[in-house]
N, C-alpha and C positions, 0 to 999 in steps of 0.2 A: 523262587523263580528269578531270572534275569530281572535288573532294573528295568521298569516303563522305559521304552526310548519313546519321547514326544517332540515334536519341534515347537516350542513355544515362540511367539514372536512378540516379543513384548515393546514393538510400534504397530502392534497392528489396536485399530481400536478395539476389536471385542479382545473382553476382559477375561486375564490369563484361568480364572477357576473357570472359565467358560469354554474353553480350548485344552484345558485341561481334560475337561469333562468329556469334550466331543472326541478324542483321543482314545479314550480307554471304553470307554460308550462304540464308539466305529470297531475295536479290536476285538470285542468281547461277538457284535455281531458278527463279524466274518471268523468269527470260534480261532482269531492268534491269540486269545488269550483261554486258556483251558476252562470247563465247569469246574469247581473246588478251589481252583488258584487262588492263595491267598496274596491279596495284593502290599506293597510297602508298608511299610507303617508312614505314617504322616509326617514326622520326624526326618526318617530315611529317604523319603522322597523331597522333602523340601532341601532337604542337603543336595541333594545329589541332581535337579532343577534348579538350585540358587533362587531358590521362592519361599515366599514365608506360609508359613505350617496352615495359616489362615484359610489361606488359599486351596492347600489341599483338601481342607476340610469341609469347605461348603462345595467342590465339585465333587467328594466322597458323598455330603448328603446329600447331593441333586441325584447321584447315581442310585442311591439307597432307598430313594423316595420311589423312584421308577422301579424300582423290582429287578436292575440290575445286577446287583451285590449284595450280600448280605453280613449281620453283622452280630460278630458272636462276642460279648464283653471280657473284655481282658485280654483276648488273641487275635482277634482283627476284622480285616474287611474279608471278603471272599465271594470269589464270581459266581453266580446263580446262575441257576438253570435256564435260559430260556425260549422253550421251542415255539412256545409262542410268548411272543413279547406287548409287555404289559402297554409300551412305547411305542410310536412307531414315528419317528420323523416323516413328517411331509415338506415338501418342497412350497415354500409360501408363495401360493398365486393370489392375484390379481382379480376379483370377480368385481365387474362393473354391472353397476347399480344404477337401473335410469333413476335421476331425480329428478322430481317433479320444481320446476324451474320455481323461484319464491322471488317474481320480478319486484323490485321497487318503483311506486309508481310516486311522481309528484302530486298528486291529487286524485284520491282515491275514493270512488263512488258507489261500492261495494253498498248494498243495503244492511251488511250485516255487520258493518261496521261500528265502533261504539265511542263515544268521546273521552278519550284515554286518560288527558287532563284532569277531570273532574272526578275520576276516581277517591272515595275516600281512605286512601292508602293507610295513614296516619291510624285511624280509628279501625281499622281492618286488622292491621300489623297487630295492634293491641288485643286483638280477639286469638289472633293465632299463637301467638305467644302464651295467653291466659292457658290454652286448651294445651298445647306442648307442653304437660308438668307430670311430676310423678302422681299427681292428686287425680288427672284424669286416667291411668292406667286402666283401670277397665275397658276403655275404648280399644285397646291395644288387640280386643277379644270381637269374635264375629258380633253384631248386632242383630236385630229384627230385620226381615225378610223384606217387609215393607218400607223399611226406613224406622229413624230413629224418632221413638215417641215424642221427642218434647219438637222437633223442626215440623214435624206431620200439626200439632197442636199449633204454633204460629201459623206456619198455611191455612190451615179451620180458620182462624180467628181472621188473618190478612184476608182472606176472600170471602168472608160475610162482611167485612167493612167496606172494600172495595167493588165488591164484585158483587153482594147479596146472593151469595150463595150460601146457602145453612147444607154445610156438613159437617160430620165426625173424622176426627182425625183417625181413626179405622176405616174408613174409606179412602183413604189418599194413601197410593202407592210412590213411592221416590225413585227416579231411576237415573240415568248417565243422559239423560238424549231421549227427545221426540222418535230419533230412529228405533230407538229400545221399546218404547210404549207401546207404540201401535203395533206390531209381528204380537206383543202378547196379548194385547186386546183383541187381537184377530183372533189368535187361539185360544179364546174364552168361545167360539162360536163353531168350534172346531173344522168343516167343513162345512157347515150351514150359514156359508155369508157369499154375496152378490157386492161389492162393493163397490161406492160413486165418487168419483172425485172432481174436485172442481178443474175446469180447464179456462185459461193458464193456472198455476197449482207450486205447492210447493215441491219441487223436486224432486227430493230424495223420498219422496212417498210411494212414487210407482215403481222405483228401482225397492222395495220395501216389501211391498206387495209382488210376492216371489211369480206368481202364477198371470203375473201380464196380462191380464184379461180383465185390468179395474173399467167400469163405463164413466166415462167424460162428459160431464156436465155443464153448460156453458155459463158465462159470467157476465153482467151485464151491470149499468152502475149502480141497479140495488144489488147487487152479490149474486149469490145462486139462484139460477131461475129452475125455480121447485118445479113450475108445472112441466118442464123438461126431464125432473128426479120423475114424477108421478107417473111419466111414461115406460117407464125402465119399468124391470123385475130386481133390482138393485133392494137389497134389506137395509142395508151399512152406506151411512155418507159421511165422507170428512170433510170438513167445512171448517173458515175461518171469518167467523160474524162480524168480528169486531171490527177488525181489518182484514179486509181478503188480502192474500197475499198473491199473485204481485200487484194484484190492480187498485188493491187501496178501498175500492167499494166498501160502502159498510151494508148489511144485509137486514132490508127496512123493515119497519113493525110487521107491515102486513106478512110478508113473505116471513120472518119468524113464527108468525104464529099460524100459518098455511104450512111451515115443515113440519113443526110439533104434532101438527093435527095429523099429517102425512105418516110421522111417526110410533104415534098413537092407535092406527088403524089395522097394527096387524101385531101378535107377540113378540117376532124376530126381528124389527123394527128398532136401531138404533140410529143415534146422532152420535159422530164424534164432534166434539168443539175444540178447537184447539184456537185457544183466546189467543191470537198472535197480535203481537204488539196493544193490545188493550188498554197499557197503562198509559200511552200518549194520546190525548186527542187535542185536536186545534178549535174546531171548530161545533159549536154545540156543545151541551152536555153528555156526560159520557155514556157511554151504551150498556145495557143492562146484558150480562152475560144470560146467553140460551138456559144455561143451566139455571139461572136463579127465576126466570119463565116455564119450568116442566114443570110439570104437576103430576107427572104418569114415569118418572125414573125413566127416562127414555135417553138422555143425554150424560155421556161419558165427555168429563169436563179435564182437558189437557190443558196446561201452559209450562213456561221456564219462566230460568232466572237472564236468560241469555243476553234480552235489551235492557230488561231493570240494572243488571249487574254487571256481568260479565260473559263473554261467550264460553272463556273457559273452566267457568264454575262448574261447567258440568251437571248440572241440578235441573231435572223435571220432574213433574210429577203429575200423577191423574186423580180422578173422583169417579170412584165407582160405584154405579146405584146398589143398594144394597142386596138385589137378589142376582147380584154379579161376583159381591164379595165371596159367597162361599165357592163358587166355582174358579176363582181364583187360587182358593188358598187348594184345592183339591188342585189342580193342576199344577200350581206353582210352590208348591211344599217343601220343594226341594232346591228355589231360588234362593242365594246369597243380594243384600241391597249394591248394586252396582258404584255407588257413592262411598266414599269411605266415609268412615262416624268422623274421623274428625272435622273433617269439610259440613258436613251435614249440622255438627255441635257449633260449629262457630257460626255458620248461618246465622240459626237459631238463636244463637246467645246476641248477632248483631239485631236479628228481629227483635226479638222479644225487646232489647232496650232501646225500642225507637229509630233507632238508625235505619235501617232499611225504608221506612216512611218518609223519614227526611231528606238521604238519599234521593226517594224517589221525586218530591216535592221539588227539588233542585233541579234535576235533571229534566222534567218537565217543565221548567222555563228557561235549560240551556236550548232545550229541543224545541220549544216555540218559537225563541228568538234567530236558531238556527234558518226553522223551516220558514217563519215572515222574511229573513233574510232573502233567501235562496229564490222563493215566489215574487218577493217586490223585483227581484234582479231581472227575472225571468219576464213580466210580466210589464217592466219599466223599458229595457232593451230588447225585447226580442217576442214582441206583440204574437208574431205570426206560429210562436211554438206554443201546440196546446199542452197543457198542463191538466192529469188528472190524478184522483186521488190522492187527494194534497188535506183530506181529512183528519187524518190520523196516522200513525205508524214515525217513522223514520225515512222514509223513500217518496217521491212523488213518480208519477210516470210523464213522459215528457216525449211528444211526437213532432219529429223534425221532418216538417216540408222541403227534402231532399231529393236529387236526378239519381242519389246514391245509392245502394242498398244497403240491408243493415250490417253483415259482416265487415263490407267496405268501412262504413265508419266507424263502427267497432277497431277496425285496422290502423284506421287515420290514428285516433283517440290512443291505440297503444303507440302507437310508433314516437306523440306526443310526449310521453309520460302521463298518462291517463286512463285509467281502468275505468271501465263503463259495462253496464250488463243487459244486453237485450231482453225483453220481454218472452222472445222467440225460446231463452231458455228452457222456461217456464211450460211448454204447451205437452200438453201430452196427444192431439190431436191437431193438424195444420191450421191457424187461424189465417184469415188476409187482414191485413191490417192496411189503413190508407196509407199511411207512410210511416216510416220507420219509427219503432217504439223503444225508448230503453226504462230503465231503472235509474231516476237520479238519487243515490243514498246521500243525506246530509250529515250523522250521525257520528263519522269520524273526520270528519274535515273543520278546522277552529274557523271559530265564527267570523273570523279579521281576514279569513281566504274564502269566505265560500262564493264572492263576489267577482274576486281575481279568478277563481277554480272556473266559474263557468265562463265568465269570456274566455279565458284561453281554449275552454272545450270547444264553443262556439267559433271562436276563430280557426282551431283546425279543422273545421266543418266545412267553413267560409260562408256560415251564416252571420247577413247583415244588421248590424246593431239598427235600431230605429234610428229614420236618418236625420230627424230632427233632436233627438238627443246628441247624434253623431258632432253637428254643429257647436254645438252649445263648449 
């Protein structure tokens, strides 16, 4: 055949085997170069280009790869056939992507927020390392359904010391997320559940509960008011004892042992618990989880590692009573553990030697000295905002005697550099509230601002410090 004629422009910046390529790649499609054509040798072309042989040869195998050319040893390259082509250049567009805006705020009241600092990195680092070796290879392999035996076996032990709960580590299922648990707890009941939830409530539970028709339960400051569950036809309630969530309540003796009974009164009758925030409390001794209270296997006992640890551990897990397990393993036989083994192993291996205790031990007197902080602040300047649920958890809730409404200050608060979270989030049914409620999270903000962090929230409010402190 004739020599390629190509124009190469050797100041343009794409690189010449790349212009080469597109060249003989555009000739071949519009058929100026024939099917069978044997094309230069690599030699002959680079001579007759003034390009070195290199060149020719990686835009030969770009073309070769495609199913362009073909290549037969010892005689050359040669054009292929192609009526339909294995290639097809597109014209590179642009597809815009909304993103979800990731504001930086100067003071950040998120409840789910965690205190970054105090992370034990050092000793963590050292766990993940140990478990990244050729010794752990096996892990490389799927694991148990459930999770990995020896992390299910510290949770047994972590929550009969902590929590007094006596279970088998064959009953603790491991998963990615609260959101993951409960869809398959649901479907351990298959369509025979009525479900309750508490109202204000955690979130993402009704968006969960696919079929929108969960009943709304009200909250009051002992937590669930049961004799409101006892009205319903509701079988299933998710509840959170320890700490309700958002409101802080903790759910008192009596009404614990009025749900149980509640519980108890009929076979399709479960509790779910989901111990949220349990490991913090301020004020008293700590609360004996529902579960370690059944005597009738009526409670399905959830928590994380989300405030102990980290949010993005990723690690839940439940306790299912034991005439729940087999219907598990029959419906879920064919579940993979959503947690990888490794994450799971090194948990584990931080549990078992203490650390995760001590950890925890720490962080509940960074989080007391946070929360007296945040309360005396509150409580020294600014008499007139009530403060509740300031028992336990990482969050207090805090009502501002405001002309304003809550978006409004919600508004003010961003425009500040301050994220702040309504309790309104929270409702699954319209609550009135006297005046505006939020969420104050202390959890990620250092302890040397959490003092600065609320007057200036205060101040974009234009609530007045006490005016006898004002003085001073």
């Amino acid at each position: 055949m004739d020599m390629l004629i190509f124009q190469l422009e050797k100041e343009n910046a794409k690189p010449l085997y790349e212009q080469l390529y597109s060249g003989i790649k555009n000739a071949i499609i519009q058929k100026q170069i024939e099917v069978g054509t044997k094309l230069p040798s690599k030699r002959k072309l680079a001579e007759f280009l003034n390009i070195s042989q290199t060149t020719i040869e990686i835009a030969y195998s770009q073309l070769l790869a495609e199913g362009y050319i073909t290549s037969i040893p010892r005689v050359g390259y040669f054009v292929e056939e192609i009526d339909e082509l294995p290639y097809v250049e597109k014209k590179q567009t642009t597809i815009e992507i909304p993103q979800k805006e990731q504001k930086q705020y100067r003071y950040d009241f998120h409840p789910g927020k965690v205190d970054e600092e105090s992370f034990p990195f050092v000793v963590w680092r050292k766990y993940v390392k140990d478990i990244f070796d050729i010794t752990s290879k096996e892990l490389l392999q799927m694991g148990e359904p459930q999770g990995e035996v020896e992390l299910r076996k510290e949770i047994a032990n972590y929550l009969f010391q902590s929590r007094g709960i006596h279970c088998k580590p064959e009953q603790i299922v491991i998963s990615s997320g609260t959101e993951l648990l409960l869809p398959m707890i649901l479907r351990l009941f298959e369509d025979d559940f009525i479900l309750a939830l508490e109202n204000p409530g955690y979130s993402a539970i009704p968006r969960i509960h696919l079929n929108n028709n969960a009943i709304p339960i009200s909250v009051d400051e002992e937590g669930l008011v049961v004799d409101e569950l006892e009205q319903t036809n509701a079988n299933i309630v998710y509840i959170t004892p320890s700490h309700q969530f958002p409101t802080g309540a903790v759910l008192s003796a009596t009404r614990r042992t009025q749900l149980l009974k509640w519980a108890s009164k009929a076979p399709n009758r479960y509790i779910i618990e989901d111990d949220y925030d349990s490991e913090f409390r301020y004020i008293g001794k700590p609360i004996p989880a529902l579960h370690g209270l059944d005597q009738n296997d009526k409670v399905i006992y959830m928590s994380t590692f989300t405030k102990s640890l980290m949010p993005s551990l990723r690690v839940a897990y439940m306790v299912l009573p034991h005439h729940l397990l087999m219907k598990y393993k029959e419906i879920f036989s064919y579940y993979s553990a959503t947690v990888p083994r490794f994450v799971q192993h090194i948990l584990a291996n931080f549990m078992k030697d203490g650390h995760f205790s001590k950890h925890l031990n720490r962080m509940r007197k960074i989080y007391r000295k946070k929360h007296d902080k945040l309360k005396h602040t509150l409580t020294t300047f600014y008499p007139d905002i009530k403060i509740t649920g300031d028992q336990a958890g990482m969050h207090v809730l805090i009502s501002i005697p405001s002309g304003k409404n809550v978006d409004q200050l919600k508004q003010i608060a961003n425009h500040h550099g301050i994220n702040i979270t309504p309790v309104t989030n929270y409702l699954l049914k319209p609550i009135e509230y006297e005046h505006p409620t939020f969420l104050l999270g202390f959890g990620g903000i250092p302890l040397n601002q959490i003092e600065e962090s609320i007057h200036q929230l205060m101040e974009c409010w234009n609530v007045q410090k006490n005016k006898k402190l004002a003085k001073l």
